[in-house]
N, C-alpha and C positions, 0 to 999 in steps of 0.2 A: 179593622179586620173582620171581617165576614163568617169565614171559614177554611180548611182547609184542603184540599185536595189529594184524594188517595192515591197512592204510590203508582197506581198503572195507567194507563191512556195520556191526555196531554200533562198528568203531572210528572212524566219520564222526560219533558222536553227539558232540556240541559241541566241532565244529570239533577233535578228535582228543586234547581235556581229556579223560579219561576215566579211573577206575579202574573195576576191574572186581575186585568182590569175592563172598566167598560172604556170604548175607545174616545171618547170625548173626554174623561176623564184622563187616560193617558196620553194625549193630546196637551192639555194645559199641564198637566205634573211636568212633564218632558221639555213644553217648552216648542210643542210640532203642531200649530193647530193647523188644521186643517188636511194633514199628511197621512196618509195609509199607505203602508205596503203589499198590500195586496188586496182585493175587491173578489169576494165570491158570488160566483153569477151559478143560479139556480130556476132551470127552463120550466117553461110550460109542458105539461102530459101535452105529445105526440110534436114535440117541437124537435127534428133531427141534432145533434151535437156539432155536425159538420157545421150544417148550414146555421147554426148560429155561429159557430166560432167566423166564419164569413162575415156574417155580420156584422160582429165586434171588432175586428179587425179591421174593418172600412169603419167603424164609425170612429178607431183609434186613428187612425191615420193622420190625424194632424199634430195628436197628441206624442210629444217624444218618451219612446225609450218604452212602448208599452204593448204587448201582446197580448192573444188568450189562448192558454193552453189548458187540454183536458187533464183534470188531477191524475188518471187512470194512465194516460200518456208518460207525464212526465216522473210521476211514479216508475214506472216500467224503465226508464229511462236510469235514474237513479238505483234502479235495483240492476238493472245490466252489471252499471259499473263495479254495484260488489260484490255480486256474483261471478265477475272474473276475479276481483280480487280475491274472494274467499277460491277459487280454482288456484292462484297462483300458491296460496297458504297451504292448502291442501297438495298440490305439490312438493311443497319443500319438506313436510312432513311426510309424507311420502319416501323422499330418501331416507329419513333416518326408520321408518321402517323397514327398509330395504339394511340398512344396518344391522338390525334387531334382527331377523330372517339367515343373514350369514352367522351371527352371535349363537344363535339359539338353535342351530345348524351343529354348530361348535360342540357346544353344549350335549344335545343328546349324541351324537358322535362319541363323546369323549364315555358319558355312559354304557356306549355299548362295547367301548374298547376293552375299558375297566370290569365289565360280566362276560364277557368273551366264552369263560369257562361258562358259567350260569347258562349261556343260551346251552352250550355244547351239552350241558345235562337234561336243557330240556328237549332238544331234540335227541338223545336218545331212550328218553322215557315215551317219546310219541310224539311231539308237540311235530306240527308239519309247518310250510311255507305262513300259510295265513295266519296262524297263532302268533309265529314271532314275527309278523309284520304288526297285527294289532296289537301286540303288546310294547312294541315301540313307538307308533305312530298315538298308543292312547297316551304315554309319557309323555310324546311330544303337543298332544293336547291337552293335556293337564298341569303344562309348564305355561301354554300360552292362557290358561284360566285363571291361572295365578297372575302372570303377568297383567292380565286386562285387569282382575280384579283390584291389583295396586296401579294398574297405567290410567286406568279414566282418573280414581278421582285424586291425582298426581294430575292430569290434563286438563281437569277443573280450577284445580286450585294455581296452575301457568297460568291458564286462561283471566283468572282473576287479576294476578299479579300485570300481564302484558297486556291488560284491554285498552287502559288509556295509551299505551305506547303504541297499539293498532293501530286506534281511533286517529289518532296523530297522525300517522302514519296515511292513512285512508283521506284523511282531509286535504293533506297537503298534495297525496297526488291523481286524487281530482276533486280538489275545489269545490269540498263543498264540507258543511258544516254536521256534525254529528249528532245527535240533541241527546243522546243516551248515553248511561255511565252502568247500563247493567246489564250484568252478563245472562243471555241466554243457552239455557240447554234443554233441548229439545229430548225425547224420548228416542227418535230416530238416531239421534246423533251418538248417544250412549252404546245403543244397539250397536251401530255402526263401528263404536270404535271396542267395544265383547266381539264381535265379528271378525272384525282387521285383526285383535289380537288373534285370536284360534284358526284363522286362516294362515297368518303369517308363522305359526309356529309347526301346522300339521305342511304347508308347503316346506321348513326349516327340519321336519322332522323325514321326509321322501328319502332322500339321499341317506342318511344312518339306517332308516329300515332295510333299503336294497342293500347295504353292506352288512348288516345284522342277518341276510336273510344266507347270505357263505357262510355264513358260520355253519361248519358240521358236527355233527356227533363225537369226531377225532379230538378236537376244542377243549373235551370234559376230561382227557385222560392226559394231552399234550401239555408237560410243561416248560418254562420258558417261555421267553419273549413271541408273541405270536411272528410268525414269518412276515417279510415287508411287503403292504400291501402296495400293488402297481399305482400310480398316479389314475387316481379318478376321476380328479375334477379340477380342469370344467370337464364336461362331457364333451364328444365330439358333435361339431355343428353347435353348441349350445353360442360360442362367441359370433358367428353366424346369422341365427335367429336374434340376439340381440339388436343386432347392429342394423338389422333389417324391421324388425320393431323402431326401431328410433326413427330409422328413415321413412317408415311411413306414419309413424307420430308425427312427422314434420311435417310433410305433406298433408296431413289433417288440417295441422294448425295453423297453417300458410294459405291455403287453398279453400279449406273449409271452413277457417274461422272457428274452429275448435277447442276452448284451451282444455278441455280433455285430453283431446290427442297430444297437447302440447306436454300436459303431467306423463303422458305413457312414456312420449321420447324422452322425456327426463330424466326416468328410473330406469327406462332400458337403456340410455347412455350410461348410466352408472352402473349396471348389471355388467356394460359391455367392457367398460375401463378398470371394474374388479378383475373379469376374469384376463383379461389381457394382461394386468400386471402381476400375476398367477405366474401366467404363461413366462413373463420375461424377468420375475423377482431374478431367476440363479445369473441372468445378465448383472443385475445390480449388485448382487451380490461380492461377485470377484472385483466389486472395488476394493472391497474389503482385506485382498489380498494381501497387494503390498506390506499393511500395517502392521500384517497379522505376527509377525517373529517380536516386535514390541509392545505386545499386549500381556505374556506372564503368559502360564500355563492354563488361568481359568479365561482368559482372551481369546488363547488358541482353542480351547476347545470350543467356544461361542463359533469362533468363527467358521472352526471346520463343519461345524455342525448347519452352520447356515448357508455356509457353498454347498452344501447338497438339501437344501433346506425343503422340512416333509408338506404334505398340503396342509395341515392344520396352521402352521405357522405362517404357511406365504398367504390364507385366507385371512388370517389375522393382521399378517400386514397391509393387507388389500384393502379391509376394513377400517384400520388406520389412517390407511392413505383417502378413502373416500370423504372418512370425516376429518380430514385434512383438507381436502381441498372444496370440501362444503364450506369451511372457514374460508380459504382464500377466496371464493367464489364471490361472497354473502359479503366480504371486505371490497371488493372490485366492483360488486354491484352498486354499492351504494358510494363508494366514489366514485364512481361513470355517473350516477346520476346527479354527486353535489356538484362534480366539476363542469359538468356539461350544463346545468342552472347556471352554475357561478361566471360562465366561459361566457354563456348567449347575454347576461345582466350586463359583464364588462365591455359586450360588444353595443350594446341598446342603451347604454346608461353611461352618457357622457359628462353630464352636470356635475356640479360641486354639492349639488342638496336635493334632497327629495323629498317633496311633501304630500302625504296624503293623509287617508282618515286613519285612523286608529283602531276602528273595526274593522275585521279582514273575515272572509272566507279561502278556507286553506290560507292561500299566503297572497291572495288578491284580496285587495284594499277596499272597504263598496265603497258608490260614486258619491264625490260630492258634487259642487254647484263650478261651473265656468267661472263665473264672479267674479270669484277668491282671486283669478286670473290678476285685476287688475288693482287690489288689494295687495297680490304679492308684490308687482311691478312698481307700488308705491314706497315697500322698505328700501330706506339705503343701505345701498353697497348690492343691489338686484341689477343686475344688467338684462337678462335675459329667460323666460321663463314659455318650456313647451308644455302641453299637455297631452296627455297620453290617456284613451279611454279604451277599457277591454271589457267588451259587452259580449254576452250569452246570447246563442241563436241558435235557432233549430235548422237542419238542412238533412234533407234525408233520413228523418227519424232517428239523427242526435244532436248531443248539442254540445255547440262547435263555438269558439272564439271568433268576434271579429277586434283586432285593433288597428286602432285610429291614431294615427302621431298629423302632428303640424305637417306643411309642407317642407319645413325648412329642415327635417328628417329624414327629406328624401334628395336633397341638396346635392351634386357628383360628387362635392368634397366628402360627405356622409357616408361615400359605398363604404369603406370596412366598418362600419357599425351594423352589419348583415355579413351573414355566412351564409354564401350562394349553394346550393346544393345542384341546382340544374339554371341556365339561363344567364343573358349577359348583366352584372349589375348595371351599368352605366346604362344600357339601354333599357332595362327593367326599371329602374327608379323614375327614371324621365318621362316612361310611361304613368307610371302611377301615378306620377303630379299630376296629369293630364284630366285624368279622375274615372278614364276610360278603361282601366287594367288592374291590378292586384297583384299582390305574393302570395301564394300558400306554402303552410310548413310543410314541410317531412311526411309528417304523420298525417295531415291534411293529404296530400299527395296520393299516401300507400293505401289509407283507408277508404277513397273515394275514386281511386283509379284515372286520379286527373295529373296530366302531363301540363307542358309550357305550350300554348298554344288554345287548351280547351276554354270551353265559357260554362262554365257552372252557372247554373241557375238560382238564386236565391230570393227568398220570400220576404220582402221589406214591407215596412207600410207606408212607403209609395209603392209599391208595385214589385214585378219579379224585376232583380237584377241580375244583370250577365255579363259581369267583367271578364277579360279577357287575362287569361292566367301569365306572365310574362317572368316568373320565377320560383325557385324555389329554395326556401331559405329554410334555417335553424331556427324554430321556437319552441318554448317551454311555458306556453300559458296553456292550453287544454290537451287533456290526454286524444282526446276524437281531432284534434286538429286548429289550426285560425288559419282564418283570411286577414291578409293585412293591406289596409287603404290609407287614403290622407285622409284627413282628418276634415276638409270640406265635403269629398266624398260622402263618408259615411252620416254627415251630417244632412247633408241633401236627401238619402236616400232615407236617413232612422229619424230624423227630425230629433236627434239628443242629442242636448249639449253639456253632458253631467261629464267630470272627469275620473278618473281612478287617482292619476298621479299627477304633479308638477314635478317637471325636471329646472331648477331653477341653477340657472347659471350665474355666476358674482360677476360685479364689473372688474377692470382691472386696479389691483392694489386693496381691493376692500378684504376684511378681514373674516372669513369661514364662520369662526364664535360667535364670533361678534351679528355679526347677519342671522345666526342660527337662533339666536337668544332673543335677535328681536322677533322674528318670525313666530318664535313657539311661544312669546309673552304676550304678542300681540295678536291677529288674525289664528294662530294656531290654540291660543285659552279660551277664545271664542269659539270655535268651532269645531272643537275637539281631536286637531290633525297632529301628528304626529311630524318631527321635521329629521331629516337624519342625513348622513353623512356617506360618500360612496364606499370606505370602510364597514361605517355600522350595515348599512342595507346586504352590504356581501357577509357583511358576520349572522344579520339576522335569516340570511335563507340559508346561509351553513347551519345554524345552531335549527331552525327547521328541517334541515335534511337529515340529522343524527337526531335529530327526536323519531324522524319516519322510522327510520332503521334499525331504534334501538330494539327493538323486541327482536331482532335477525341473532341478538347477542346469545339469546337463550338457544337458540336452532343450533346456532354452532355448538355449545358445551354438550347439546345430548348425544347427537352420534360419536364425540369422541368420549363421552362416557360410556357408549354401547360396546366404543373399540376396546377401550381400555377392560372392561370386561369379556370380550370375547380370546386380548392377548392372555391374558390369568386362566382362561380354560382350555385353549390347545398348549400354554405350557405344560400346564399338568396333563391334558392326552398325550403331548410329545412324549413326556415323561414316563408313563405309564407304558409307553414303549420300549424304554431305553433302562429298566430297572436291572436288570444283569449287566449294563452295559458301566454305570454308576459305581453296582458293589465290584464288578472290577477295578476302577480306577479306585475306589476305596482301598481293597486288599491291596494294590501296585505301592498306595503309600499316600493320596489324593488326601488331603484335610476335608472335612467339612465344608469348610470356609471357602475353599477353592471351588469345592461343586457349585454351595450355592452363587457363588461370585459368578462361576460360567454359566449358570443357568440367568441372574441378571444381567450378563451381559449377552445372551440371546434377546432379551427380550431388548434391550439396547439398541442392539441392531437393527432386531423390528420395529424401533421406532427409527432409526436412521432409514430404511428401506422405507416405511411410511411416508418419512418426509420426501423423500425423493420421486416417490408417484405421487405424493399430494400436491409436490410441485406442477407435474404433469395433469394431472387431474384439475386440478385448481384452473389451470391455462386453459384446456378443453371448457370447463364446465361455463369458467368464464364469458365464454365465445359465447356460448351457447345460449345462456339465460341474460347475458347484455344486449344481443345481437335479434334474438330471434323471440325467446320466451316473453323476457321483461315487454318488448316490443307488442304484440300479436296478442298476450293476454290484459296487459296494464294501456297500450297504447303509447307508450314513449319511445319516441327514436333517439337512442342515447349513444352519444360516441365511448369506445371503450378508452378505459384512462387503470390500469393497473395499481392494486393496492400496494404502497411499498410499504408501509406500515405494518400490514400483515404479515411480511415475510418474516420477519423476527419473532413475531407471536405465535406463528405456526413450529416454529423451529422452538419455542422452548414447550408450546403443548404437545409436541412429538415425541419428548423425554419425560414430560412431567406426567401422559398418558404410561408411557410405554413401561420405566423405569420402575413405578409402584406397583403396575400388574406384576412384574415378574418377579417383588420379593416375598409375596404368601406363597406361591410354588416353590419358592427356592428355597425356603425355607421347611417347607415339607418335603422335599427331594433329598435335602438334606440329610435329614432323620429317618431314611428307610434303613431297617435294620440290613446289616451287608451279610450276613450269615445266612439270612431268611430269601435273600434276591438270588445266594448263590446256590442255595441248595433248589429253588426253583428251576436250574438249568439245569 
């Protein structure tokens, strides 16, 4: 041991595992002499970068499997990729600010119902329009300073907890390996998120000022319930403008490759699906009818009260339902993407076994040696073994998958082992044996503006290739796209013969274990591959897919923690309206116990009305961020496949939200003195 190296620059490469050796020595330690993975080439002053990578590249040319790209290039390349991903993060957090802005809305609303009288004395001592504006709108900026103050470092200390579940996350969907385990924070970012809060709260605070600003001098002298105020919101035109936000968010992100634009359409889809279920709650409502003569007297009143149900409540249930269907959404997403993995492996992955290296990037295996080929073909009970190679390439300034299968992959009998998307398979495959044509994926497809029939160009070392496009099929090996060839093909044009995987087929009668055991005791303790089972290989890219998405677990509990706090303060604004209406049914003969029961059972409701737009929400949202978002900012074209797992989980966070907001109000609704509410009228 020499010494050891300080915490920042190459001692962050994986997470601070590191040795650091000279490479002849890790050459014999390892057991690799002669092996390097990479070769850093450092020019001559005035020697152009172009024109040497020319050079390198023609003098690679015979050599397989070997390129030269600029570090600054493929840098750039690598930071694209997480700078949509950190755009896609930044999104989804995004809605539950959009949560916090309705919550905090609530919030000072319900303050300025409660000083009603308070403004009405100060505008008769003088105060004019702009005094009670500023004096609400500084409330509501001195709630979002609290807030920021306890929200960052509450968003540091997430950050800590979900970083390896990111990291996870970021590897597996795009392939590539993380070398850090620490977390950054940046001064900007801090800024950023003191900014989002006091923004989100002085926009959350606009609408109670304009309603602070009616309040007249009459206010300080008027006692009693204030009169009902008319429906305010949404504003007219406001569901409108949403909806026309969205749709030119989408156009951004389709057209201009924006995933900026893509986070706008996302919050104003959600701005647009709150106030729409605003608009149609008293629809849902009258389900509630029928039931209502077998709910007892504190049932009937929940309900009657929710068939004409006020804006504080149907925003609360609005609010509900968004982080309702942020849940179902965030469940649907990531089953579209296991099932749609799990769907293309069952269709590409015919063998009884599969063997590759044991080192992976994200969830591709790196190459080993052809060889091994004839080494496996020597275990008994092997009948038949393909190989399968998924090499990195650059093509129009990204980088793009090529795979290579045998010919005997592309066989007539083989078409359902492909999901056509455009092109005939039988004639598609026949060509590709040919060696004169290709598949490209989906995403290959969308991203490069190539149809069945074009010749994309591509830069081998032999030369440009320009196969002729003959389909388009289902893959899930690079978010930017692959081109799929046979496996002479690729080898004529890349001169490599390294493999990713062996799909090894058994002869007939021979025994699965048995083959397995020899395989990983033999050829596989030597050369460190892993051997597995078309089971295990579908368990190991499921139990990869729910590592991606476990940090999605945390997105969902906070906006219905946002809900579950915004339903606890229009109960109590409701309330604070309906305080004569209470010491009545007090005086009629009303228990206690019945008040508070029917004040739980509003909020009840509101979470029955939550689930039912979260349902609807969830299905939209669904569309939207599997179809388009996920797509356009991450690069995967993923078939939708619905969470049903979620449905149930949603349905008891709809009560388990709703039901405990509403027993601290109930419980103070309870205990308003009835003598004190009645002499107020």
């Amino acid at each position: 041991m020499r010494g050891i190296l300080p915490p920042g620059g190459v001692g962050r490469a994986y997470g601070g595992n590191l040795l650091l050796m000279d490479v002849v020595g890790a050459q014999v330690v390892l057991g690799r002499d002669r092996m390097v993975d990479e070769v850093d080439v450092t020019l001559r002053p005035g020697v152009a970068v172009d024109d040497a990578t020319r050079a390198i590249d023609a003098a690679l040319a015979s050599t397989p499997g070997l390129e030269a790209v600029a570090p600054a290039r493929r840098s750039e390349q690598i930071e694209r990729y997480l700078r949509s991903y950190r755009t896609l993060l930044s999104g989804i957090s995004g809605l539950a600010l959009l949560a916090a802005i309705f919550v905090a809305g609530s919030a000072v609303g319900t303050s300025v119902a409660a000083r009603r009288r308070e403004i009405g004395l100060l505008r008769c001592v003088g105060a004019v329009h702009g005094h009670v504006r500023r004096l609400v709108l500084g409330e509501a900026i001195t709630l979002g300073a609290v807030g920021a103050s306890v929200g960052v470092p509450l968003g540091m200390a997430l950050g800590r907890l979900l970083l390896r579940s990111v990291s996870q996350s970021a590897e597996l969907v795009f392939s590539m390996k993380m070398l850090t385990a620490g977390l950054a924070v940046s001064p900007a970012t801090l800024g950023l998120g003191v900014a989002s809060g006091l923004t989100a709260a002085l926009i959350a605070g606009w609408l109670p000022a304009r309603d602070a600003l009616r309040v007249g001098p009459l206010a300080a002298v008027r006692r009693g319930d204030p009169p009902p105020a008319e429906r305010r919101w949404p504003a007219p035109g406001t569901l409108a403008l949403a909806l026309a936000a969205t749709v030119a968010g989408l156009a951004g992100e389709i057209w201009l490759d924006s995933p900026w634009s893509g986070n706008v359409a996302a919050v104003a889809a959600d701005f647009a699906l709150v106030i729409l279920f605003m608009r149609r709650a008293e629809v849902v409502t009258a389900l509630l009818v029928p039931v209502r003569p077998r709910l007892g007297i504190a049932g009937q009143l929940a309900v009657d009260r929710l068939i004409r149900i006020p804006d504080q409540l149907a925003l609360a249930a609005g609010v509900l339902a968004l982080g309702l269907g942020l849940m179902l959404m965030s469940g649907t997403l990531a089953r579209s993407f296991e099932q749609s993995v799990l769907d293309f492996i069952r269709h590409q992955v015919r063998a009884d076994l599969v063997v590759a290296s044991a080192a992976t990037t994200g969830w591709i295996e790196a190459p080993i040696e052809e060889s091994l080929t004839d080494r496996l073909l020597a275990v008994p009970g092997v009948g038949r073994v393909e190989r399968l190679r998924l090499a990195e390439q650059e093509y129009e300034g990204s980088r793009i998958s090529v795979d290579s299968l045998d010919d005997g992959a592309f066989a007539p009998e083989r078409a359902s082992d492909f999901t056509f998307a455009a092109g005939d398979p039988a004639t598609a495959l026949a060509a590709v044996r040919t060696g004169s044509a290709a598949l490209v994926s989906r995403n290959f497809a969308r991203h490069f503006h190539v149809r069945v029939g074009d010749t994309p160009t591509i830069r081998t070392p032999a030369g440009p290739f320009s196969p002729r496009v003959v389909g388009v099929v289902v893959d899930y090996v690079s978010p930017r796209g692959s081109i799929v060839l046979s496996r002479a093909t690729y080898q004529r044009w890349w001169n490599d013969h390294a493999v990713n995987r062996f799909h090894v087929t058994l002869a007939p009668g021979a025994d699965a274990e048995v083959v397995r055991r020899a395989i990983a005791g033999g050829v596989g303790a030597v050369e460190g591959l892993k051997v597995l089972t078309q089971r295990e290989l579908y368990a190991y890219h499921q139990d990869a897919v729910g590592r991606a998405f476990r940090f999605t677990r945390a997105l969902e509990v906070l906006p219905l923690i946002v809900a579950g706090l915004g339903l606890a303060e229009a109960l109590i604004a409701v309330s604070l309206d309906r305080r004569r209406e209470f010491a009545l049914l007090r005086a009629a003969g009303a228990t206690r116990g019945q008040i508070a029961r029917s004040v739980v059972g509003e909020a009840a409701g509101v979470g029955f009305l939550g689930l039912a737009g979260g349902l609807v929400m969830g299905a939209a949202l669904a569309v939207l961020w599997v179809r388009i978002t996920f797509a356009y900012q991450l690069g995967w074209d993923v078939d939708l496949h619905v969470s049903i797992a979620s449905l149930p989980a949603a349905a008891v966070a709809a009560f388990l939200v709703s039901i405990p907001a509403g027993v601290l109000p109930a419980r103070w609704i309870a205990r308003l003195p009835v003598v004190e509410a009645l002499r107020e009228g």
